[in-house]
C-alpha positions as CSV (number, residue, x, y, z in Angstrom):
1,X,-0.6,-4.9,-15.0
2,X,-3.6,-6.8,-13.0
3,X,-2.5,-7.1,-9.3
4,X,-5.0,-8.6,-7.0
5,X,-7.7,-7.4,-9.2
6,X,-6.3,-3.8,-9.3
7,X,-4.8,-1.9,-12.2
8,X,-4.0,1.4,-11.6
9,X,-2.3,3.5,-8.9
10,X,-5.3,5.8,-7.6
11,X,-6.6,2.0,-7.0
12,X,-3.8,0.9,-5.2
13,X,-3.7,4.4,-3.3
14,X,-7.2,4.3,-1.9
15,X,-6.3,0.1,-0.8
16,X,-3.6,1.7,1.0
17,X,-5.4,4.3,2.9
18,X,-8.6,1.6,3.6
19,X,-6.0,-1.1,4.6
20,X,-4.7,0.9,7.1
21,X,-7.5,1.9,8.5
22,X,-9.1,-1.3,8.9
23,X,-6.1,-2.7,10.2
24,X,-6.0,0.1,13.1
25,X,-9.0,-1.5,14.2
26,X,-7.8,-5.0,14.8
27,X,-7.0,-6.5,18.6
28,X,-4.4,-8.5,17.1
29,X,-2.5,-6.1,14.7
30,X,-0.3,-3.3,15.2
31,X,1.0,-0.9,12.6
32,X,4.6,-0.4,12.1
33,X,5.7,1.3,9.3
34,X,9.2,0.0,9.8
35,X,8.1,-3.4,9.5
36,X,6.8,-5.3,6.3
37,X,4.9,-8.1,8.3
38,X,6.5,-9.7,11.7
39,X,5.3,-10.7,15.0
40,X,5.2,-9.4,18.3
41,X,4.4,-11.3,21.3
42,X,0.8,-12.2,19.7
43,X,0.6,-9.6,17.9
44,X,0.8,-9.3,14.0
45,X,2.5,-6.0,12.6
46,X,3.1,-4.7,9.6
47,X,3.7,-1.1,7.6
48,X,1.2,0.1,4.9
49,X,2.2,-2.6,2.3
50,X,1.1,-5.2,4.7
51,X,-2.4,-3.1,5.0
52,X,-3.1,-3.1,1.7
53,X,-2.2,-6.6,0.7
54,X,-4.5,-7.5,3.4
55,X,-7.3,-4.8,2.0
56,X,-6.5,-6.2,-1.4
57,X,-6.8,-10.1,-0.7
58,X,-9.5,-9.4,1.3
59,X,-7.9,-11.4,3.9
60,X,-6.1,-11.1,7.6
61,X,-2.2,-11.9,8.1
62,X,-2.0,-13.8,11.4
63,X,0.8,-14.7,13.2
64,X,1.6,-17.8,11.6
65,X,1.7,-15.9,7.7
66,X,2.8,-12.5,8.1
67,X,6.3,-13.5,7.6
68,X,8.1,-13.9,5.7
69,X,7.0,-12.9,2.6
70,X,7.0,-16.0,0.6
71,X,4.2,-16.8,3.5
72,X,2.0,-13.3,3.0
73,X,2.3,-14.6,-0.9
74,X,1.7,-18.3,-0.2
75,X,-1.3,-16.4,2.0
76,X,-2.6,-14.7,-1.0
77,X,-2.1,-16.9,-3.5
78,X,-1.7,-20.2,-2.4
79,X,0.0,-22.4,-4.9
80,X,0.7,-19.6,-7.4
81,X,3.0,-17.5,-5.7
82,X,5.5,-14.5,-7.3
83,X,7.2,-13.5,-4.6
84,X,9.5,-10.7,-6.7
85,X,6.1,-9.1,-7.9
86,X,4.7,-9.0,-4.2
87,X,8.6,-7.7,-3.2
88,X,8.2,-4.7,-5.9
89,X,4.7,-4.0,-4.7
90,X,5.3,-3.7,-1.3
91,X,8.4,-1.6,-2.0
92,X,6.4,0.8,-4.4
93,X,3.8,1.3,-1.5
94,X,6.5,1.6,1.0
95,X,7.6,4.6,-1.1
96,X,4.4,5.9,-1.6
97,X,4.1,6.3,2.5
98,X,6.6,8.5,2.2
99,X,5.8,10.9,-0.7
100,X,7.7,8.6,-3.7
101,X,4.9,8.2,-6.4
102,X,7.3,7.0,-9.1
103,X,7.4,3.4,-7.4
104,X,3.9,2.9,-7.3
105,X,3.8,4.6,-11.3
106,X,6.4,2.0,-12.3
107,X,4.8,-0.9,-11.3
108,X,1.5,-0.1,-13.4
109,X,3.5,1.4,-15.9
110,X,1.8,4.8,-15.4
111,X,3.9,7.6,-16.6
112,X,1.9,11.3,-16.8
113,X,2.9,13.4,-19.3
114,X,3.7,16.9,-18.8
115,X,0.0,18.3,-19.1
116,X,-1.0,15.4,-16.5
117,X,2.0,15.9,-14.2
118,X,1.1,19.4,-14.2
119,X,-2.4,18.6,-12.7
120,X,-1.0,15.9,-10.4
121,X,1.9,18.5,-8.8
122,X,0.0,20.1,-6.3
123,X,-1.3,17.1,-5.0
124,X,1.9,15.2,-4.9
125,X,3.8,18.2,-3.0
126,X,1.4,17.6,0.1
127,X,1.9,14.2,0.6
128,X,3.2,13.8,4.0
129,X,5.1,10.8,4.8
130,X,3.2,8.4,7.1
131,X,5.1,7.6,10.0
132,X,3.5,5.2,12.8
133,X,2.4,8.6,15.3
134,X,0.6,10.3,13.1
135,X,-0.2,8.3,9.7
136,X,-4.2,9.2,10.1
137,X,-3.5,12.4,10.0
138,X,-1.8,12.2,6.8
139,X,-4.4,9.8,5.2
140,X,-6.6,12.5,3.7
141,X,-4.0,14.4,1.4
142,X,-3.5,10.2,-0.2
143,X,-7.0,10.2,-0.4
144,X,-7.1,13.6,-2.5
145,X,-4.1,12.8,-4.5
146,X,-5.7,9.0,-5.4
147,X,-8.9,11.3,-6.7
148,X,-6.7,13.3,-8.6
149,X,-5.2,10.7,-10.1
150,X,-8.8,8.7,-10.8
151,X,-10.0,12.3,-12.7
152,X,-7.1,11.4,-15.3
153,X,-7.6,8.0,-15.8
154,X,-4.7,6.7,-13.3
């Protein structure tokens, strides 16, 4: 699976962790993990999906195509849109915020073996769940479990 020019989860993980972080940075964009792309007053928002679409198209949701999500995909994509594959992506990094790997394995079709899941345990145990107080101080143990997952292949 090739989404937006990424293949694997460590990949998709370290998107994640760079979309959010560039997105904190923004005047006009506030994160809400509760939200998968909306408006507020002028303000854009969206959860950690929304970041890393963003990091990933290498391109900032503005009020006008943040939502809904046939407009973030219309956004990305233009005339080729999928809006089920985006759906499913956003769902498996929605799950990923909050400790669920086996989203974000499904939709590249990852699946460790025992010797691998092994490795990948210890990392997976600490992930916190990012919640919109205190995501960045969560960041690092996604950043650590993404290099974990690079070191096998994934």
């Amino acid at each position: 699976m090739n989404f937006l020019g990424i293949t694997k989860p460590s990949e998709a993980i370290f998107a994640m962790c760079d979309g959010l972080i560039e997105q904190d940075k923004r005047e006009d964009f506030i994160i809400d993990m509760l939200s998968y792309g909306g408006v507020q007053k002028d303000f854009c928002c969206g959860c950690a999906a929304t970041c890393t679409l963003q990091k990933l198209a290498g391109k900032n949701f503005n009020t006008q195509n943040i939502a809904p999500r046939i407009s973030r995909d219309f956004a990305i994509h233009g005339n080729v849109c999928n809006e089920d594959l985006l759906s499913k992506f956003e769902y498996a990094i929605d799950d990923l915020r909050t400790g669920c790997v086996h989203g974000i394995y499904q939709f590249f079709s990852v699946f460790p073996d025992q010797e691998q899941s092994d490795i990948l345990f210890e990392k997976e145990t600490k992930l916190p769940v990012l919640n919109n107080g205190d995501w960045k101080e969560g960041i690092q143990a996604y950043l650590d479990f993404a290099t974990a997952l690079q070191e096998i292949g994934y």
